[in-house]
C-alpha positions as CSV (number, residue, x, y, z in Angstrom):
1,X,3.9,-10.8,-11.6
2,X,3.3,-9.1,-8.1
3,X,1.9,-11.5,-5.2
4,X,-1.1,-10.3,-2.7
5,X,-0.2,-10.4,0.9
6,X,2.8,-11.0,2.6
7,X,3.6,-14.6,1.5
8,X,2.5,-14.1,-1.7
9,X,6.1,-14.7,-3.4
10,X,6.7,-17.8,-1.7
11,X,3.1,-19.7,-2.6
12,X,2.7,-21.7,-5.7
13,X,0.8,-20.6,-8.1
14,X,-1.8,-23.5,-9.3
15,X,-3.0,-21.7,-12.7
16,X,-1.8,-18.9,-14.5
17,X,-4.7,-17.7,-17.6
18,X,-5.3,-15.1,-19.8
19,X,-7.7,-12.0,-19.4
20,X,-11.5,-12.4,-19.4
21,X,-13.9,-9.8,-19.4
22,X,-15.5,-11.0,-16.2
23,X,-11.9,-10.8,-14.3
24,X,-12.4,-6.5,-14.5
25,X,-13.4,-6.5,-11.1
26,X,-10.7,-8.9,-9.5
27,X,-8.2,-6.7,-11.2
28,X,-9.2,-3.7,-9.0
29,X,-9.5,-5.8,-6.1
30,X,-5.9,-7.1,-6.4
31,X,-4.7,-3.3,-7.6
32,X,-6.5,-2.0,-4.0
33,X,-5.3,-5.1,-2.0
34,X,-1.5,-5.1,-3.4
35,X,-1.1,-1.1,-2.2
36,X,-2.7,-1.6,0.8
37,X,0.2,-3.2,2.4
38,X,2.3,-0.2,2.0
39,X,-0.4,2.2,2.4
40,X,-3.5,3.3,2.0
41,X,-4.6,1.8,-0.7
42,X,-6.1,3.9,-4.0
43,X,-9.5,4.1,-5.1
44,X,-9.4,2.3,-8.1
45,X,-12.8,1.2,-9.8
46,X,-13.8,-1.4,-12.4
47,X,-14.8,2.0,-13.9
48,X,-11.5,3.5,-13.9
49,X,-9.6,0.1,-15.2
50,X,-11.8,0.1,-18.4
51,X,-11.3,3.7,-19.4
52,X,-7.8,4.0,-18.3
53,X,-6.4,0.6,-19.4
54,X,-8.9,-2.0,-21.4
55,X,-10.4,1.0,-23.8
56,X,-6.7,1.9,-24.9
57,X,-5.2,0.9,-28.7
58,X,-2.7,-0.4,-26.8
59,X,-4.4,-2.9,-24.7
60,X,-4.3,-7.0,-26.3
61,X,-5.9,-9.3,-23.6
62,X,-3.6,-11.8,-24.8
63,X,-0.9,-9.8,-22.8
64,X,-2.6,-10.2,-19.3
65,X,-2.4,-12.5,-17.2
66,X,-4.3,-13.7,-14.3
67,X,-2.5,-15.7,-11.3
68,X,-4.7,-18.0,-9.3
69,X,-3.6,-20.1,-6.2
70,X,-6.1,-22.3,-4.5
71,X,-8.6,-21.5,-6.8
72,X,-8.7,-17.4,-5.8
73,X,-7.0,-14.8,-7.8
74,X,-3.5,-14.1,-6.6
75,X,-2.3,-11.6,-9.0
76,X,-2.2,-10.3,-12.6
77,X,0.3,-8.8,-14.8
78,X,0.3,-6.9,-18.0
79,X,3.0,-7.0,-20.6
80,X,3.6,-5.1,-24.1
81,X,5.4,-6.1,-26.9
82,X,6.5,-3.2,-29.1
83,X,6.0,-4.3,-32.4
84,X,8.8,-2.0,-34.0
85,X,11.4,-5.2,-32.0
């Protein structure tokens, strides 16, 4: 899981939940706010995240993650289990 911000790896994290439809627009703001400390950050809409990643076959919403600390989001991350393993 990726932190936000500079002491992100070093902060608890209070609650760690599965995907809800309503957490589309956090994910982009994380995905914006994690690049922006090395850069420009890309434009990444809710838009784009639902055509590029939740529309997909591939995509359970049991396999992401939300990270919250002090009640805000902190971070997400997605995993994939092949099922030919």
């Amino acid at each position: 899981m990726f932190g936000v911000g500079p002491l992100a790896a070093t902060l608890p994290v209070n609650m760690i939940r599965s995907f809800c439809n309503a957490d589309v627009p956090v994910l982009a703001d994380l995905w914006g706010l994690h690049w922006s400390l090395v850069g420009p950050p890309p434009m990444v809409t809710v838009r784009m995240i639902e055509q590029a990643i939740l529309s997909r076959t591939f995509f359970d919403p049991a396999n992401l993650l939300i990270a919250f600390e002090s009640g805000g989001p902190t971070g997400w991350v997605y995993f994939a289990i092949d099922p030919a393993d």
